[in-house]
C-alpha positions as CSV (number, residue, x, y, z in Angstrom):
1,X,-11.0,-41.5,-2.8
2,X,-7.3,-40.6,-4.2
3,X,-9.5,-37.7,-6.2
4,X,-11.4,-36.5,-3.4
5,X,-8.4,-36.1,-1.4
6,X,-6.5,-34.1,-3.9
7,X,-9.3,-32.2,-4.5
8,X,-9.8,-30.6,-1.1
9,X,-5.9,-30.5,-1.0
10,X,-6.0,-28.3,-3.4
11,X,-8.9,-26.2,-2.3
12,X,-7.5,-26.0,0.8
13,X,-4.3,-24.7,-0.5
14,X,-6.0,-22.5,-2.9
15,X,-7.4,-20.8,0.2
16,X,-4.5,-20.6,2.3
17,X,-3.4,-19.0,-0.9
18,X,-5.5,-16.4,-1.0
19,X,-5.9,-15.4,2.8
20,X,-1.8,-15.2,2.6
21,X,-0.8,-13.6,-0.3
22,X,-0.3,-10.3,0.7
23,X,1.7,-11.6,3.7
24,X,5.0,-11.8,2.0
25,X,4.7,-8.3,0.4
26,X,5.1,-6.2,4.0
27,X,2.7,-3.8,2.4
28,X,-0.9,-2.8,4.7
29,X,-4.1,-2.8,2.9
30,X,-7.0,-0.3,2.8
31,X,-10.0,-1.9,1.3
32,X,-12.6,0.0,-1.0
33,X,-16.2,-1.7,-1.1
34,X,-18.1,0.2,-3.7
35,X,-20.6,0.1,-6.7
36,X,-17.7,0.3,-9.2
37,X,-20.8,-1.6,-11.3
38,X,-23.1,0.5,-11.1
39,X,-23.6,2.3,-14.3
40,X,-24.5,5.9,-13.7
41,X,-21.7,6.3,-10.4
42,X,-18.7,8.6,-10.6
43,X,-18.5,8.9,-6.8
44,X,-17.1,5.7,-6.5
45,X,-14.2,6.6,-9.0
46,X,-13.6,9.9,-6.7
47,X,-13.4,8.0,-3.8
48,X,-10.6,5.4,-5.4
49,X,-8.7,8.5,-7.0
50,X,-8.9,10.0,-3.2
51,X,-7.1,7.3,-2.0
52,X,-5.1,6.6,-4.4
53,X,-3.6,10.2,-4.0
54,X,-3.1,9.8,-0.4
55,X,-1.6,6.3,-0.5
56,X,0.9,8.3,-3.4
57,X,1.7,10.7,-0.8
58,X,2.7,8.4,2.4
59,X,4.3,6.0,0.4
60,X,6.5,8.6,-1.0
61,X,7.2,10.3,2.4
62,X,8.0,6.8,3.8
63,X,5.1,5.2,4.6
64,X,3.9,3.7,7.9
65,X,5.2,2.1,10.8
66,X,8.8,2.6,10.0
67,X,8.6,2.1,6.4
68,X,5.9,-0.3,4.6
69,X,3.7,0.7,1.8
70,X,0.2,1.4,1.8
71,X,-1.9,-0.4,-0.9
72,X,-5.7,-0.2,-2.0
73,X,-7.8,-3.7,-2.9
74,X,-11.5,-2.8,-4.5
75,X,-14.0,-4.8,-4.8
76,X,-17.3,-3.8,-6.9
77,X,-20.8,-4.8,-4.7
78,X,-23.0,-3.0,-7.5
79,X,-25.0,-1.7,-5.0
80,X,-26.3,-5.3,-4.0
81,X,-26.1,-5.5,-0.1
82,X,-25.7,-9.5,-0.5
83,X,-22.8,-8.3,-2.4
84,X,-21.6,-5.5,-0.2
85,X,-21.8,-8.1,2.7
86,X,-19.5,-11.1,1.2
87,X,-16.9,-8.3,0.1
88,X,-16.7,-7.1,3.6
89,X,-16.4,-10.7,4.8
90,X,-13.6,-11.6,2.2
91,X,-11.7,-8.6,2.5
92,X,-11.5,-8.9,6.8
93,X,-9.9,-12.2,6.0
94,X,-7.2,-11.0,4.2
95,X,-3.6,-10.8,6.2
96,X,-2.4,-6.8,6.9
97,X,-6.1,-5.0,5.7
98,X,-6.8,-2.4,8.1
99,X,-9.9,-0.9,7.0
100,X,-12.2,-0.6,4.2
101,X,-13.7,1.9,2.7
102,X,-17.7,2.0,2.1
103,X,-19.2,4.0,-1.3
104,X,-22.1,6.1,-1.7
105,X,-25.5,3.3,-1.1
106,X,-26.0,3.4,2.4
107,X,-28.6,0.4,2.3
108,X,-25.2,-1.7,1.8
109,X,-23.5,0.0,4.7
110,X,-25.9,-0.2,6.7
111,X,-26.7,-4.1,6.0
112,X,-22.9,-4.5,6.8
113,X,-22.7,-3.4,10.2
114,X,-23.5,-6.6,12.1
115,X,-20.6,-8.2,9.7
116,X,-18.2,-5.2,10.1
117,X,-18.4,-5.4,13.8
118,X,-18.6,-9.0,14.6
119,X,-15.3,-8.9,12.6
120,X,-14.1,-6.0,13.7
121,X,-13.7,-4.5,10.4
122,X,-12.9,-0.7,10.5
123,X,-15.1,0.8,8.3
124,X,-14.5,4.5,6.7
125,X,-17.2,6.3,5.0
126,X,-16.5,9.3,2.7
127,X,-19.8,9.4,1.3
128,X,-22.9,7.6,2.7
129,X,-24.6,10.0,4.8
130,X,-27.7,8.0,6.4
131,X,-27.5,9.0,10.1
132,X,-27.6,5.2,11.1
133,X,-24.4,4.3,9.7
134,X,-22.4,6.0,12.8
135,X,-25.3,6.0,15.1
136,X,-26.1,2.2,15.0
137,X,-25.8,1.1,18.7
138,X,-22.6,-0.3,18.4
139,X,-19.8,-0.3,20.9
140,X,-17.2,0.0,20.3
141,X,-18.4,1.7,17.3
142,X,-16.5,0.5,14.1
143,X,-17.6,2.9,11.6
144,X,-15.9,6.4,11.0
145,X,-17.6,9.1,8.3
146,X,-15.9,11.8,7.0
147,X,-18.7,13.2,5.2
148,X,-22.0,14.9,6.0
149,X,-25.0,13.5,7.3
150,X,-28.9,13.5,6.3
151,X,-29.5,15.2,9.8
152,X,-26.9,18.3,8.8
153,X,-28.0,17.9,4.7
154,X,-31.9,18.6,5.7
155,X,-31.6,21.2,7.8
156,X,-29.3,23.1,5.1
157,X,-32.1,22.4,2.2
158,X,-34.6,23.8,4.4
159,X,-32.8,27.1,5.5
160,X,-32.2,27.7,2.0
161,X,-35.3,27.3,1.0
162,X,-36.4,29.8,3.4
163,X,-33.6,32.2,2.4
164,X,-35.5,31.5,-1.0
165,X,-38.8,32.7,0.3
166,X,-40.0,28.9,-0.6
167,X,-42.0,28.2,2.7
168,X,-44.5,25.3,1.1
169,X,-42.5,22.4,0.2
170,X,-43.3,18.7,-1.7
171,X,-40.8,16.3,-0.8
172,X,-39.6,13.5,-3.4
173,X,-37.9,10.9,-2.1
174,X,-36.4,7.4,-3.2
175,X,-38.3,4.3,-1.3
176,X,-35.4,2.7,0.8
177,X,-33.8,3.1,4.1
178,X,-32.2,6.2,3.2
179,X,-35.1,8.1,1.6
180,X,-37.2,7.2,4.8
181,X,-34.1,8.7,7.3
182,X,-34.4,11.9,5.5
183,X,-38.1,12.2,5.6
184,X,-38.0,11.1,9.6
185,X,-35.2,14.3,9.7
186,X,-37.8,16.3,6.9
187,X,-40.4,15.7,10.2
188,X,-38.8,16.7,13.3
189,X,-37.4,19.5,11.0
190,X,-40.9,20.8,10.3
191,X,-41.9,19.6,14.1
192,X,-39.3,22.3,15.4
193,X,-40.0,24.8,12.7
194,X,-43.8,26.1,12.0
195,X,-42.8,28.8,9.1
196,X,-42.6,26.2,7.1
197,X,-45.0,23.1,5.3
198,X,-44.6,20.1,3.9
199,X,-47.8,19.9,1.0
200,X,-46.9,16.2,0.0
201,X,-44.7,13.7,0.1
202,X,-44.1,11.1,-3.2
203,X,-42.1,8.3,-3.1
204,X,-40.2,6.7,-6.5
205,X,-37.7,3.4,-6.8
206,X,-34.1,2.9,-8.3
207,X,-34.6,2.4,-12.0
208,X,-37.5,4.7,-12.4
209,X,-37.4,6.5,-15.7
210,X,-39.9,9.1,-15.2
211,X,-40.8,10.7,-11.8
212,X,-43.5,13.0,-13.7
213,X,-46.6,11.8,-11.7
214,X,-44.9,12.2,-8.5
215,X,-43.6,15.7,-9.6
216,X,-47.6,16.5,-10.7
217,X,-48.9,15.5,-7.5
218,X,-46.2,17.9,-5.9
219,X,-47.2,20.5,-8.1
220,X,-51.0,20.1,-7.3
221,X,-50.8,20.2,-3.5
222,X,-49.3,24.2,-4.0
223,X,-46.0,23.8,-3.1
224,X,-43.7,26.7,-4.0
225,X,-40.5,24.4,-4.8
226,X,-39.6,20.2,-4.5
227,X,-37.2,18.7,-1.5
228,X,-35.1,16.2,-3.5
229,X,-33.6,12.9,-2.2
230,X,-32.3,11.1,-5.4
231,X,-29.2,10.0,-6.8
232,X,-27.7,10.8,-10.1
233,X,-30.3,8.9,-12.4
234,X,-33.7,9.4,-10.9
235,X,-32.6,12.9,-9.8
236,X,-31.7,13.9,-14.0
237,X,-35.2,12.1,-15.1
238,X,-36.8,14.3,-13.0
239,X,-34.6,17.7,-14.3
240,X,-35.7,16.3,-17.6
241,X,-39.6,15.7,-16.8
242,X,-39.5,19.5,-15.1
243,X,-37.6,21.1,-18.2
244,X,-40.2,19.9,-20.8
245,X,-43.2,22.1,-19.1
246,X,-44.3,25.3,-19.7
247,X,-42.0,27.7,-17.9
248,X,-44.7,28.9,-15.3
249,X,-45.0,24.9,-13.6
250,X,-41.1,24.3,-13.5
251,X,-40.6,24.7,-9.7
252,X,-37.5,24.9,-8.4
253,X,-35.7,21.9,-6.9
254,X,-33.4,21.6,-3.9
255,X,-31.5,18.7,-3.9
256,X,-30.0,16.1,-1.4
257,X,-25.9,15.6,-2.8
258,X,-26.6,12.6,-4.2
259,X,-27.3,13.6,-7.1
260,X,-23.4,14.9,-7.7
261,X,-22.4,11.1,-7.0
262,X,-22.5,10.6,-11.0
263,X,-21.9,13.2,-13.8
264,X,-25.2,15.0,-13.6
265,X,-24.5,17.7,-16.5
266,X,-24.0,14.6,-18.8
267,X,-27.1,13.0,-17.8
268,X,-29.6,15.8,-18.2
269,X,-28.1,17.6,-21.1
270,X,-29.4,21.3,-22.0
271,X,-32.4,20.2,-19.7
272,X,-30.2,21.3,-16.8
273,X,-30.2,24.9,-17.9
274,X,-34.4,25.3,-17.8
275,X,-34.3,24.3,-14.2
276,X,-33.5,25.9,-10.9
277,X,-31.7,23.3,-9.4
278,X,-29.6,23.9,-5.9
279,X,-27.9,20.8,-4.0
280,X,-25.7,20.2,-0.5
281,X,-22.1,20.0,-1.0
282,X,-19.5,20.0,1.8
283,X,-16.5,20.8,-0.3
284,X,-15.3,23.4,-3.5
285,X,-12.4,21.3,-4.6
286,X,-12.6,23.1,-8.1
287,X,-11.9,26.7,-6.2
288,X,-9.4,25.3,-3.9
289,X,-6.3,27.1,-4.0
290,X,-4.7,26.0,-0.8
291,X,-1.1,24.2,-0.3
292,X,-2.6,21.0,-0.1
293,X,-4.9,21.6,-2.6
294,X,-2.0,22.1,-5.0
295,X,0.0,19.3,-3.8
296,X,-2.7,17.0,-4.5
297,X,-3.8,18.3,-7.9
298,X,-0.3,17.7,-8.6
299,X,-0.1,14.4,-7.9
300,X,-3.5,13.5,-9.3
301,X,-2.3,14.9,-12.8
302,X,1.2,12.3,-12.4
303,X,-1.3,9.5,-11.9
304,X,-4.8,9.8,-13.8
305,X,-3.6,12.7,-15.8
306,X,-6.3,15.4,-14.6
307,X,-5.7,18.7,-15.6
308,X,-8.1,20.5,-13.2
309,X,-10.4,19.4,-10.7
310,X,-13.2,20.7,-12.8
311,X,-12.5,17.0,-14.4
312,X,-13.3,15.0,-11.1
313,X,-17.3,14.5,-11.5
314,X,-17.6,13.9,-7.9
315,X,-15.2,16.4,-6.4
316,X,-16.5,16.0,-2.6
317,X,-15.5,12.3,-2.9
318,X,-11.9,12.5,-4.0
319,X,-11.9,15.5,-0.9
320,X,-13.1,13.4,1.2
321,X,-11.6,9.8,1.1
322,X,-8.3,11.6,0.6
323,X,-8.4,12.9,4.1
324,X,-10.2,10.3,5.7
325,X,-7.2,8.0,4.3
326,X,-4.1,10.6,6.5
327,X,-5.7,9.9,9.2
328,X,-6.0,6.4,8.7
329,X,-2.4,6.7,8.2
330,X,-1.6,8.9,11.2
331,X,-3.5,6.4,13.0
332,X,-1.7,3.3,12.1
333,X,1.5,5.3,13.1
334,X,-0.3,5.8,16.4
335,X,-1.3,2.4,16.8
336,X,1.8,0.8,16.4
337,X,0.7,-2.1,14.5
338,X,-1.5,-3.3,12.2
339,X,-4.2,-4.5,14.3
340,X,-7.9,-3.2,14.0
341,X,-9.0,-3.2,17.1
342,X,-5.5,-0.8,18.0
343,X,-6.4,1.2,15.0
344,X,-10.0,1.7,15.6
345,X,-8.5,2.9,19.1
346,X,-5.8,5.0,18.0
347,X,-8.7,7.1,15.2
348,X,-10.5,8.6,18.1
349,X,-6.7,9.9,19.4
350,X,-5.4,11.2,16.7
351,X,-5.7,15.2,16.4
352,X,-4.0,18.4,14.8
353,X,-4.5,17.3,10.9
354,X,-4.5,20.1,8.3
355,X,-6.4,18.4,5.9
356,X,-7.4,18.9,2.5
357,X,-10.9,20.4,3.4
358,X,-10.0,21.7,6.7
359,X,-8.1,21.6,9.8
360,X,-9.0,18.2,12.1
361,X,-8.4,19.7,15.9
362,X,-9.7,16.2,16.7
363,X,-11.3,14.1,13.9
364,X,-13.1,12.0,16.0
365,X,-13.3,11.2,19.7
366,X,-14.4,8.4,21.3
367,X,-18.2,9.8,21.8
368,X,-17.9,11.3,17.7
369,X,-17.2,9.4,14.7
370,X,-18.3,12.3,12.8
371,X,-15.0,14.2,11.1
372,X,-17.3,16.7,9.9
373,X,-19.8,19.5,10.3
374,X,-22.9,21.4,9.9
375,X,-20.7,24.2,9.3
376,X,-18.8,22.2,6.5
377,X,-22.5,22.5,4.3
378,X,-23.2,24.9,2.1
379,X,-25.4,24.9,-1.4
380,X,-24.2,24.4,-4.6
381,X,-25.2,24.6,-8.6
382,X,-23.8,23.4,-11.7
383,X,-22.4,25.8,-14.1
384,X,-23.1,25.7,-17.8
385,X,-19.7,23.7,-18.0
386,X,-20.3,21.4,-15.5
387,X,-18.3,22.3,-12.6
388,X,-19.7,22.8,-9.2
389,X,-20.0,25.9,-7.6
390,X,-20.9,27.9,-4.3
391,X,-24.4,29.6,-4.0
392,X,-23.3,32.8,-2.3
């Protein structure tokens, strides 16, 4: 009996342990919940570095509320939602976290939401761009994006396919929640639009090493190019499937962003350069030669020694989680405190940021958790070294 009641002593201290152990620091805590595991991601590295440069910044100006330090806690879900789901749990409990920060899967955001809410767990996405994430039914509404959205990222694909004279199109997509959000946008796109046809639609899962079939069947309906919703390693099998025909049945392929979440040049190799491959972007860090952009270049080379942003594999990310984090700051300050429900308030007030990708008249409101744009879209390509760049 003497055992067993040392034993949960113990427990119980280790978990009074844990829940306080930031509460003697005076520090705040942003949370990152991403697929740091995940073997083929770089987005989730841009999204850390993002903060990371922001928290850098505030600290260094003085922080918040009259002087405490900012500090990031990450914890890798692999992509697993049962994993995504526990490290939002564990990460509400802890003393001082204000908000946490989702990565690129948006099956594991989207699986958190009952959690995030019934804890009232801010939640800031800088990538995940399924529609549901902010438009889940919620309110108050938790969940904050500063990045696109499939219902923006469509709707640019298709115009530039157009511009492209492409007006028969076979859609690829990957079998999960967000590959079936896109092809309901894909619809009432092509519902609203009659200049333009979908021939086919193929579906493929995570961990597929060839997409060939699916590619063949696109190519047999008579589509004039392929609507792409991958990520990084599906999306290079299918650049390398395409490169290996004969010139005359390589379509061109227009690509979700996803694909940019890992270091696509790398995984295709010279099959990049036998394919016409054009993708949504929101943001041309490399090009950047703003004030801001400076400053933060500056500090990313003190603390991960970058050179250039041509070295950040998923520019958009570091772009975006580094402004979504100033206004999670200027909100704090607004707030007064550290409590979420008084931040979540004090997001939809705060206005007049001059962020790193634009100016924020109002980043969100209480009817739009949506920081960005249509406008902010535009299509990109890689260049033969790698780096992003603008399709004029």
């Amino acid at each position: 009996m003497k055992k067993v009641f040392v034993f949960l002593l113990v427990a119980v201290f280790t978990m009074t342990l844990s829940a306080t152990s930031h509460s003697s620091d005076n520090k705040i805590y942003i949370g990152l919940n991403a697929e740091f595991g995940h073997i083929t991601s770089t987005s989730d590295d841009a999204i850390k570095q993002g903060i990371l440069i922001a928290v850098d910044e505030i600290n260094r100006s003085g922080g918040v509320l009259g002087g405490r330090k900012l500090a990031l806690i990450t914890r890798d879900n692999r992509a697993v939602v049962a994993r995504s789901i526990q490290n939002n749990k564990e990460l509400a409990a802890m003393h001082d976290l204000v908000a946490v920060f989702c990565g690129k899967f948006s099956s594991a955001v989207i699986e958190s939401l009952p959690v995030i809410h019934e804890l009232g767990l801010i939640l800031l996405d800088p990538w995940a761009a399924n529609d549901k994430v902010i438009d889940n039914g919620y309110d108050p509404n938790y969940a904050f994006r500063l990045s696109l959205k499939d219902s923006w990222a469509v709707p640019a694909m298709m115009r530039y396919a157009k511009k492209q004279g492409f007006t028969k199109l076979g859609v690829i997509l990957i079998n999960t929640s967000w590959g079936r959000n896109n092809l309901d946008v894909i619809k009432h796109y092509v519902a609203r639009n009659a200049d333009i046809q979908i021939t086919e639609v193929q579906w493929f899962n995570y961990g597929d090493k060839s997409l060939l079939d699916k590619y063949n069947a696109v190519l047999r309906s008579g589509a004039q190019a392929v609507l792409l919703v991958a990520i990084e390693a599906e999306g290079a099998a299918l650049v390398k499937d395409i490169a290996r025909l004969p010139l005359q049945k390589r379509l061109p392929v227009i690509s979700h962003w996803a694909i940019a979440g890992g270091d696509f040049p790398a995984l295709t190799g010279p099959a990049l350069g036998k394919v016409n491959l054009a993708f949504v972007q929101t943001f041309d860090l490399h090009t950047n030669k703003s004030d801001r952009a400076r400053s933060v270049l500056a500090t990313a080379r003190r603390l991960f020694k970058i050179s250039e942003f041509s070295e950040v594999k998923s520019p958009a990310g570091l772009a975006h989680a580094y402004d979504l984090t100033r206004i999670l700051a200027l909100a704090i300050n607004k707030a007064g405190s550290t409590d979420r429900k008084k931040i979540r308030n004090a997001l939809e007030q705060v206005t007049k940021y001059y962020g790193l990708i634009k100016f924020y008249e109002q980043p969100f409101t209480g009817s739009n958790h949506e920081a960005l744009g249509p406008d902010n879209l535009f299509m990109a390509r890689y260049n033969s070294d790698g780096t992003i760049e603008e399709i004029k």
